[in-house]
N, C-alpha and C positions, 0 to 999 in steps of 0.2 A: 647436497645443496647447502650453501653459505647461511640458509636462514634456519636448517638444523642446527648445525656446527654452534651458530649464535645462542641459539639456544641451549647447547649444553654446554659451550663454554659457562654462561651467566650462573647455570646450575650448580657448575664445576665450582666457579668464583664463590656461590652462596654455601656450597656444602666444606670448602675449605675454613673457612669463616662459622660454620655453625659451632655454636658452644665455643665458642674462642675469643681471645681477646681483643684480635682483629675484624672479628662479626659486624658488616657494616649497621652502622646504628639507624642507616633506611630501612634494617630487614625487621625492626623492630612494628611488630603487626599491631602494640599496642596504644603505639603513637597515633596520631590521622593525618589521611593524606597528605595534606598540606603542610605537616611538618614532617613527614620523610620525603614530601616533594622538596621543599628548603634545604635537608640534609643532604641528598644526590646532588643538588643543583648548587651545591657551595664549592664539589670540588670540582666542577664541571668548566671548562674553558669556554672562551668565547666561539672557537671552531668546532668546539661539542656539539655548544647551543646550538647553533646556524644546522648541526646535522637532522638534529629532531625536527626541525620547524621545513626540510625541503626532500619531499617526498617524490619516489620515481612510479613510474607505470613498470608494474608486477611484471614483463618480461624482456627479454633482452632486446627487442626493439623498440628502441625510443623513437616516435613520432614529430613533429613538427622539429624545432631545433639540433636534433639528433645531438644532442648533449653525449660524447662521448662516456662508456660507462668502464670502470676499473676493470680487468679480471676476477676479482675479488666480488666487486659489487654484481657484475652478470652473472656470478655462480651462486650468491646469495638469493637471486630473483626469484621465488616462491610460486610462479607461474599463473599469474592471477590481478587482480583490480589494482593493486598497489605495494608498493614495501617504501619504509622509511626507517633507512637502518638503525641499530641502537648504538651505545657505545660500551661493549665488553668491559673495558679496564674496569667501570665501577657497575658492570653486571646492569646495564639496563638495556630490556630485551629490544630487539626491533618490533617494529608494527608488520605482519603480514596480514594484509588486507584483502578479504574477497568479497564483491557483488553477493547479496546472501537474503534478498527480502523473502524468495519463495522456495527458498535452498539453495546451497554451493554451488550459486552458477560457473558455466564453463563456457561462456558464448564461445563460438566457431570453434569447439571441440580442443581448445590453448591446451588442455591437458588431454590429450587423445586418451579414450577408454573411459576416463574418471566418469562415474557416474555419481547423482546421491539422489536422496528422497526429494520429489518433490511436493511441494505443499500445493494446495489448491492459489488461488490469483489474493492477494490480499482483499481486493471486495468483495471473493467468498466469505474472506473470514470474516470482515464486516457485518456481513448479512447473518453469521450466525447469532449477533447479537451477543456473545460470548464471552468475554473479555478472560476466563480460564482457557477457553479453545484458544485462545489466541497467547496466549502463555506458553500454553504448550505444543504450540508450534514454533514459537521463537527459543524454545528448549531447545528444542529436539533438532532445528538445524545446528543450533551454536553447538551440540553434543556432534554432529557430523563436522563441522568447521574445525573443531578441535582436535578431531581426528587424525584431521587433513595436515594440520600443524599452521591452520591460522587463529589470529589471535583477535581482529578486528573486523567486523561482520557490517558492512555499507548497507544497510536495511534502517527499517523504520520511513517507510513512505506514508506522507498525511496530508501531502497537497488535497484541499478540499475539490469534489469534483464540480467547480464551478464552471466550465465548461467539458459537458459529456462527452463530445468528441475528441477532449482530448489523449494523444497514443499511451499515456501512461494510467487510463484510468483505472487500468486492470490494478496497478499498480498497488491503489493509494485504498484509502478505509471510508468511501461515501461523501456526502456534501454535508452532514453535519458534524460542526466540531466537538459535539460530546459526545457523540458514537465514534468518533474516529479519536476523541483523544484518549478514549478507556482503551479500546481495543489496540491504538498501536499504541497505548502508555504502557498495557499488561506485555503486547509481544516482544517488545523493549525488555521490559521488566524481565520477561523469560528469557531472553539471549544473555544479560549478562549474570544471569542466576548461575552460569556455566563458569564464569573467571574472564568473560571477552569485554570488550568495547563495542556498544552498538553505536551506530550513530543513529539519528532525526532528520530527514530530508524530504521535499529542498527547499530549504530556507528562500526566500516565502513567495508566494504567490504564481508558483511554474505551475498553470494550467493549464497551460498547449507545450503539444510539442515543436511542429514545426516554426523553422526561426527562432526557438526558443534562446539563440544566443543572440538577438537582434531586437528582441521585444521587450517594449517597457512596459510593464503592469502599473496603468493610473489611476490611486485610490486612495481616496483620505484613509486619515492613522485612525481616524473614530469606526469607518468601516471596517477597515483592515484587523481592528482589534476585535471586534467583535463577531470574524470571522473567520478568515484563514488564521491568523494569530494567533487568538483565542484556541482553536486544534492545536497548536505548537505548546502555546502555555502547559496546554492540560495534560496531553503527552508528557512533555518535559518532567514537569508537577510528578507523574504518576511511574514514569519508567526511567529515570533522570540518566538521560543516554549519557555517555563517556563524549560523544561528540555530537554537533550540528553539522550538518553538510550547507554551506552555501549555494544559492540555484546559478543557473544560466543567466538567467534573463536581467533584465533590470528593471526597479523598481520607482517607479516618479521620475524617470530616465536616469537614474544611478544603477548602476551593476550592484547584482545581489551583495558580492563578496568584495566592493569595497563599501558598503551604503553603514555609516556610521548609524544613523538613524537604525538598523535591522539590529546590527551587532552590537553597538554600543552604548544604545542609548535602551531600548527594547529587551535586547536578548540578556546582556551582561548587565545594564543598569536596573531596569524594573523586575526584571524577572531573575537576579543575582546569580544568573547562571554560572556554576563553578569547572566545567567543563572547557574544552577546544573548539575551535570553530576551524572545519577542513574547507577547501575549496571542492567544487565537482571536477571535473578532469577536463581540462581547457576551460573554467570560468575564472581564470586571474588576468584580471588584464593590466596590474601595476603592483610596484616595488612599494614605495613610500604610503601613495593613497588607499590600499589594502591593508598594510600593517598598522600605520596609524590610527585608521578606522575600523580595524575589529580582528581582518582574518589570522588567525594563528599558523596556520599551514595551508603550506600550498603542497597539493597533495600528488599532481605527478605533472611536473615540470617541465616532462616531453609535451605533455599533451596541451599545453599550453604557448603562444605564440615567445616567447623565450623565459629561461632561468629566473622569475622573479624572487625566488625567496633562495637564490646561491650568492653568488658571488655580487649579483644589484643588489641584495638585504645588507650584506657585508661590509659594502662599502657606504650604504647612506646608513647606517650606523656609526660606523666610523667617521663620518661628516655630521652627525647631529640632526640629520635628516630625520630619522626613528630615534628616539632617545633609548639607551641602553635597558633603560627602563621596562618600556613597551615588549622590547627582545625577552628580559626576561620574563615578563609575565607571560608570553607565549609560554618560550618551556616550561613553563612552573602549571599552566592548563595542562599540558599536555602529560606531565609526567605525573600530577595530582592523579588526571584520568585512569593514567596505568594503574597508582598503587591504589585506587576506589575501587576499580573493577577487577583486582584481582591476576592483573598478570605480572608481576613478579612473584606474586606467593604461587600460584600454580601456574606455569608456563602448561604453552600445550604440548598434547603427548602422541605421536601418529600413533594411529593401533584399528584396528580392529571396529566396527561399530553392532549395534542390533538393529539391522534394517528390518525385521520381519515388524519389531516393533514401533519403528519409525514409519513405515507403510500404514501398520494399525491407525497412528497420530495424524497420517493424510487423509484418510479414509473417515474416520470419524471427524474429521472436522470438514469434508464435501458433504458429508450425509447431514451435517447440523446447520449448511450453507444454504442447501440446495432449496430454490426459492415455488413454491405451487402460486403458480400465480392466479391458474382459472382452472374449473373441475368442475364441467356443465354436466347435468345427470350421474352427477358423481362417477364419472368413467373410470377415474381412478380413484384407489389403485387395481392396476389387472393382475385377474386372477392366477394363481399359483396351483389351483386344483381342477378350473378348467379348461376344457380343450378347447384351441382354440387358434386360427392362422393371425399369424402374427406378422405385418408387413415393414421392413426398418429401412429405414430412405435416408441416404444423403448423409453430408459433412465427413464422410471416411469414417464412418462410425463401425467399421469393418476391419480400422486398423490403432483407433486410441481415441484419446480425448487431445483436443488441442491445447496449447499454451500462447503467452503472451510473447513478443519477442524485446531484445534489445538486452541490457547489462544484465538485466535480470534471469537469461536465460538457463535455466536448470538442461542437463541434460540427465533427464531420467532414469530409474532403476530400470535396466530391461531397453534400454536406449537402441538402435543399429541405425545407420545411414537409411534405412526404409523406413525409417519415421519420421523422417524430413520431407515435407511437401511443398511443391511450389505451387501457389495460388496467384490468381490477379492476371493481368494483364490486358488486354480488351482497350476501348475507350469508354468516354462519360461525356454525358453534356453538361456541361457546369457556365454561368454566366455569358451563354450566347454563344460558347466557342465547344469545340470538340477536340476533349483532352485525350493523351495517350498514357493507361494508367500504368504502373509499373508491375512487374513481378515479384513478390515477395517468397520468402521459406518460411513456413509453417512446422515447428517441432511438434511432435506427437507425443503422447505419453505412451507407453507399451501396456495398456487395458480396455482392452476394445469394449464397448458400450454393447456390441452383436453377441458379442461371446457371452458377457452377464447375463442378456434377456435369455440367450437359450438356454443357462445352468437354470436360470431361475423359470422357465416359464414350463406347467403341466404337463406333464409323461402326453406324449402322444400330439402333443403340438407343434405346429408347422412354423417354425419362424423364418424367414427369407427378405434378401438385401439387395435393394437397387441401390444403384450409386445419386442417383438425383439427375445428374446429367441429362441422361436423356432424361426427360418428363414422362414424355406416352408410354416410356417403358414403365417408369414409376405409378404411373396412374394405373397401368395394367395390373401392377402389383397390388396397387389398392383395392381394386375392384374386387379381387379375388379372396381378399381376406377379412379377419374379422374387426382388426383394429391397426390402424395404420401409424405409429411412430416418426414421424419428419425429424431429423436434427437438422439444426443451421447453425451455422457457424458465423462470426464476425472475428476478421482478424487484427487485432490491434499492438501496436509496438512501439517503441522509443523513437524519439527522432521524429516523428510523421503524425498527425492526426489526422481522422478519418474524415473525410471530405462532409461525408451526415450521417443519420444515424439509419438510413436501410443498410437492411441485410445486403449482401453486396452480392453479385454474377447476375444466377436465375430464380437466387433463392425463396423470393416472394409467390413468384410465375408458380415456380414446385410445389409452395405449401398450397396456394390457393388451388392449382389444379388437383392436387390430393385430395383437399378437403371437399372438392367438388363427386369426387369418384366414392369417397367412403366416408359416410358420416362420423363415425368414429375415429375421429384424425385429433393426435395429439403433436403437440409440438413440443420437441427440446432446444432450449434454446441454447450454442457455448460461445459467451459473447463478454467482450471485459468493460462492459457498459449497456446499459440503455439499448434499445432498438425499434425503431417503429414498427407497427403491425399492420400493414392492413386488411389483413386475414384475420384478425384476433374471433370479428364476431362469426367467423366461420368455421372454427376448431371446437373443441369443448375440451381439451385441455391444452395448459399451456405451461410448460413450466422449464426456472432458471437454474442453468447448471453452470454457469459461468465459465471460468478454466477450471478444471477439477480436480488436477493434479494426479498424481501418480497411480491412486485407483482411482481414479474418476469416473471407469467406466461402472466397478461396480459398486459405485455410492446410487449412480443415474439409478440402474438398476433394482436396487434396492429398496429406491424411493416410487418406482413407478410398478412393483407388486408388492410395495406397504410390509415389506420388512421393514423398514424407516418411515416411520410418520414425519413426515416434513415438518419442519418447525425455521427453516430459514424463512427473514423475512428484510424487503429491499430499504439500501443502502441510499440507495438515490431512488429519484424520482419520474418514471417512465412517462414521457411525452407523446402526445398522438401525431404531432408534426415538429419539427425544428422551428417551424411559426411563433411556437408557442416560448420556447427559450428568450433569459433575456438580450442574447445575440445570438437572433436565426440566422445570422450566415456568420463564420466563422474567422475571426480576423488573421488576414493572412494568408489565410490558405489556398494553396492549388492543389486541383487531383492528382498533377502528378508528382505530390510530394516532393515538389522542391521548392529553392527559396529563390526571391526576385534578385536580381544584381543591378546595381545603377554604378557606373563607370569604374569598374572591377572592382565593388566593393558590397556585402549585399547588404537588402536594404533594409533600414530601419523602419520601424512602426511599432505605434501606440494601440494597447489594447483598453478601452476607458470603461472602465468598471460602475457604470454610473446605476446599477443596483444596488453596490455598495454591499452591506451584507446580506442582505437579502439572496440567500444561494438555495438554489434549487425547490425545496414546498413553501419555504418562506418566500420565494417570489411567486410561484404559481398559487398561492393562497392571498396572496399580494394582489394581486392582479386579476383572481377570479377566473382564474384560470381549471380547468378539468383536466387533471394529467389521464394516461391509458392507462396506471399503475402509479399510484399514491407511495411517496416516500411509507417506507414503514410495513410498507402489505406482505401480505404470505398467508396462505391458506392450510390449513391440516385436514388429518382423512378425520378429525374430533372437530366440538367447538367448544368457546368458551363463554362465558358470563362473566362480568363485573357488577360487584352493588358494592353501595358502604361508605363510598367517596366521602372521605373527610379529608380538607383541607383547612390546616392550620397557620394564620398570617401573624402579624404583628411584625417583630423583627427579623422575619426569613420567611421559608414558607416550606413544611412540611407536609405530606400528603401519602393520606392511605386509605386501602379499599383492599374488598376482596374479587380473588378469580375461580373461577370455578369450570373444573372440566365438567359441562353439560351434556358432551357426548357418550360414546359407548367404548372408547381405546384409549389405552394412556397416550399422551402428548404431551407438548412443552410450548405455552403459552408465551410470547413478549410482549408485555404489558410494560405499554408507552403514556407517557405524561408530557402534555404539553400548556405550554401557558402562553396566552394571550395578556399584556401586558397595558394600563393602561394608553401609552403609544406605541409605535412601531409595530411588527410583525411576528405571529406565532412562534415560538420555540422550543425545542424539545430540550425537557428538563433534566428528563429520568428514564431510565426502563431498566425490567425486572425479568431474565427468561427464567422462567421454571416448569418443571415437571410434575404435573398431575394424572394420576389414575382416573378413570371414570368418574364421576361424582365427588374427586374430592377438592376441598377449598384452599386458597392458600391466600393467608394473610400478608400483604405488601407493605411497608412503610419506607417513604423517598426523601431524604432532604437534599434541598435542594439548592448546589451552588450560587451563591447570591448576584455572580456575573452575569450568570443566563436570566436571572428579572432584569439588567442593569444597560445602560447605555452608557457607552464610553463618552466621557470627556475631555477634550484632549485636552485645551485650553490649562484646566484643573492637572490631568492626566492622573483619574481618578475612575474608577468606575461608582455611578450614581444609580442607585434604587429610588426609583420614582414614589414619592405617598400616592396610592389609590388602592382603586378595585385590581383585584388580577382576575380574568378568565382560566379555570382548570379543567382540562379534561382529559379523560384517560382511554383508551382505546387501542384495537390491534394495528393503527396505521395513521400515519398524519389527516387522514381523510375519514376517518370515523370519530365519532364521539360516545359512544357507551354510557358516560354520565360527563355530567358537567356541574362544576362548580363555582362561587363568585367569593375572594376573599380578599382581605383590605390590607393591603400590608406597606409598614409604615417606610419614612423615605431615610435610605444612609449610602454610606459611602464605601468602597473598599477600596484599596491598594493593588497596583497591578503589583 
């Protein structure tokens, strides 16, 4: 392959030059970035520059324009999300880019066979509250990506989930931006602890999918900062990606990746971001108004309706259109990026990996995910030493755990064409009419959830599997045994969101009839969001497995005969109807996932954001509202205590207390802090997971970012700390209070 070859030429080029008098003076590690990005970039020509900044799709078919490709350039193609060749003579590598949030995806098998680890959905890892678990998980793919011989890992999703149904929520890190900016700032943080580039996506506000190349998100800058943005900042802040990805959609009706205001004013002005700004794959939709206004590359130029950053960049350059200027501070992002993260000093090396170990890193991070939501007469967890028939229904839990679908898709260790399932099709009634729903392919992980409970469940015990399908046969199964396991499934993927948030076929019909036959009916839920219940008060347990990645089945397992004390707790905030959201019906959308056209062209619409930031408990706390599951919740087979609550105000506001395991098992406590602020809406400050033995305390101390007391200013474009009282209180979930506290803290200013 051309993109090896590049890579040991550069090698070649750097190991001739080492110790010598010709050693280029970029290879000089003790210089900074930015000035061995000035020294490459001085002997660099103008048809060098233009090659860094116009990126193709990773295989030899180019889509839309069918931009003819070299010999040379189709051999180099890395088989994968993107490449953007380098330039040898002065030894600067190319970009091989692959899809990499949940590990080295392979959508539609592009690399027939390649298999790698896969991680659990990124709002598992959310939900572990973790922000180390999430490190080492953006390790551990970039350790396989490296492998593979790419250098550039398209991860870091943190679109907030401000709308549930949207197809990427499996995606992204929850609806709050300091739980999702720690957790993807750390998983960032561990991708390029390897030598790669991760990027931040999708710059800003893609929170549907369907239409998402047709839909404008409308939403002042004072909400917007204090929300989706605010997650970008903090990210950015904490894992300071090599790149941003630009979204789909458009913002105030500007397209993400020309919208000056995102890129240039926000991203590169207030936030000094010293990185590249990529486009998504067909979100360019101009030469002059994109480069101008922020985008640095356009990252695969088939997949975009023509060449904007070839030979159109080249020529309104050379017209004064872009000033020469603009051209180079692209490359000078871009090539900064490379020598900060590491890939000229360690190029990747294909080899070999330790999957047994990378397994261990899936596996322990579903077991620290997985979320107990309810455990009526403490049913779980089931016993390990008694006998007992064991009844497991439904979702193909006889054949893996499910996953998400779309760029993101991993294909599995342990992968075969029998872990592809087709779901869906049928009709819905949706807005008076009777839609016809489509078929979708559901990838499997190779760990069946059946196989776990019987390694794990007592010598002498019966466990037995209906598929769900038929009901009366599932109910039959219930009747017979002692404790009846339901999975259900929600399938969710790119491109499409879910019409609402029920379980989708028969699967409500299933659990209810189950729990009707045997009182002991627990529910698994593997779902990449939210789901309504209306069985909930007729189960007694209930708990969240989300996607669970490559063991998933035996994390499930694990968790439900308490070899793993659950200590996951939720990311977002479960609603008892889509009523209650602050858009019950979802803009845009049709069941049968597709988009409207008006005179061969489809059609535009406004999504009006008029909660503002108020996303997800912040509205349902807003509004007085009773979610089914409270942002924040999760249950353990222990419990805890908090006393001690001191909160410290004045010029900031600091805050401590003690937790204490008051049960009888060690567990891992997330102790959450939220303030109520003279005006506006609750916020979560802080939170702390830790691990206690039986009776033992741990001492907490939080300070706390001054943003999250503050409201943005735009006018100013400032954020302002109000003088008053704050509301403090700490607890295991947006919807508890354990203690509460009142403290005065004075009024100031900060700098975005």
């Amino acid at each position: 392959m051309r993109f090896k070859l590049c890579a040991v030429s550069a090698l070649a080029f750097l190991a001739v030059g080492a110790g010598a008098e010709n050693t280029p003076p970029w290879m000089n590690t003790s210089l900074s970035p930015d000035a061995r990005a000035d020294l490459v970039q001085a002997k660099m020509t103008r048809d060098e520059e233009l090659v860094l900044v116009d990126g193709v799709l990773g295989v030899a078919y180019q889509p839309g324009h069918r931009k003819p490709l070299t010999p040379e350039l189709k051999a180099a193609l890395p088989v994968s999300a993107g490449y953007v060749p380098g330039i040898p003579r002065l030894g600067v590598p190319a970009l091989a880019e692959t899809d990499a949030s949940l590990g080295v995806a392979n959508g539609g098998n592009m690399r027939p066979g390649d298999t790698s680890t896969a991680l659990p959905a990124s709002i598992l890892t959310a939900a572990t509250w973790n922000p180390d678990m999430a490190f080492q998980g953006g390790a551990m793919i970039a350790k396989e990506a490296r492998a593979k011989g790419y250098n550039v890992l398209l991860a870091g999703g943190i679109n907030l989930a401000r709308e549930p149904r949207g197809g990427r929520t499996f995606e992204y890190a929850g609806e709050d931006p300091w739980l999702a900016g720690m957790i993807v700032g750390e998983s960032i943080r561990g991708i390029q602890s390897q030598g790669m580039i991760s990027t931040i996506k999708h710059y800003a506000l893609n929170a549907q999918e369907t239409a998402r190349t047709v839909m404008s998100a409308n939403i002042s800058d004072s909400d917007a900062r204090e929300s989706d943005l605010l997650a970008f900042e903090l990210a950015i802040e904490k894992g300071d990606p090599g790149s941003v990805m630009c979204a789909y959609n458009r913002i105030n009706n500007v397209y993400a990746c020309e919208s000056h205001y995102l890129l240039s004013e926000v991203l590169k002005g207030d936030w000094a971001y010293k990185g590249f700004v990529m486009s998504d794959w067909g979100a360019v939709h101009s030469t002059v108004q994109a480069a101008i206004n922020g985008l640095d590359q356009e990252s695969s130029n088939g997949s975009d309706r023509a060449d904007y950053f070839g030979k159109a960049l080249k020529d309104a350059v050379a017209k004064g259109q872009v000033p020469a200027s603009r051209l180079h501070d692209m490359v000078h992002r871009i090539l900064r990026a490379m020598f900060a993260k590491g890939l000229f000093d360690k190029p990747p090396v294909k080899g070999p990996v330790d999957i047994e170990a990378d397994l261990g890193i899936a596996q322990a991070n579903a077991e620290d995910g997985i979320v107990l939501l309810k455990n009526e007469k403490s049913l779980l967890p089931l016993s390990e030493t008694k006998r007992q028939k064991i009844a497991v229904i439904g979702a193909h839990a006889d054949l893996g755990v499910p996953s998400g679908g779309g760029s993101s898709q991993v294909l599995g260790i342990g992968h075969s064409k029998a872990m592809e399932v087709r779901i869906g099709g049928g009709t819905k009634q949706f807005g008076g009419q009777v839609w016809t729903l489509p078929q979708e392919t559901v990838v499997f992980h190779a760990n069946a959830p059946l196989d776990e409970i019987k390694k794990l469940s007592a010598r002498g015990s019966a466990v037995d599997y209906a598929s769900g399908e038929d009901i009366e046969q599932a109910v039959a199964l219930a009747k017979k045994s002692d404790v009846a396991v339901v999975f259900a499934h929600q399938h969710m993927h790119e491109g499409a969101d879910v019409i609402d948030l029920s379980l989708p076929g028969n699967q409500n019909d299933l659990i209810a009839a189950v729990a009707a036959a045997n009182p002991h009916t627990i529910v698994v839920l593997e779902t990449g969001g939210p789901v309504t219940m209306p069985w909930a008060d007729k189960v007694d347990g209930i708990v969240e497995a989300w996607y669970a990645g490559n063991r998933g089945g035996a994390a499930i397992a694990r968790v439900l005969f308490g070899e793993v004390n659950p200590s996951g707790h939720l990311p977002v905030t479960f609603p008892i109807t889509e009523s209650q959201l602050a858009h019950p019906i979802i803009t845009g959308q049709r069941p049968d996932n597709r988009i409207t056209w008006t005179n061969g062209t489809p059609t535009a619409y406004d999504v009006i954001y008029n909660e503002g930031s108020k996303v997800g408990y912040r509205w349902f706390e807003d509004q007085k509202l009773p979610p089914l599951f409270a942002f924040g919740h999760g249950l353990s087979y222990t419990s805890f205590g908090y006393s001690g609550l001191n909160a410290q105000g004045g010029n900031g506001l600091t805050v401590s207390f003690d937790v204490k395991n008051t049960g009888t098992r060690t567990g891992k406590a997330v102790a959450q802090v939220y303030v109520k602020p003279p005006y506006g809406a609750v916020r979560l400050v802080g939170f702390a997971k830790v691990e206690l033995g039986a009776g033992d305390v741990k001492h907490i101390t939080l300070k706390t970012d001054p943003r999250l007391l503050a409201m943005f200013d735009s006018d100013a474009n400032l954020w302002r700390v109000a003088d008053g009282d704050y509301v403090v209180r700490i607890g295991s979930s947006s919807a508890e209070q354990a203690a509460v506290a009142k403290v005065h803290i004075n009024a100031s200013t900060v700098k975005p």
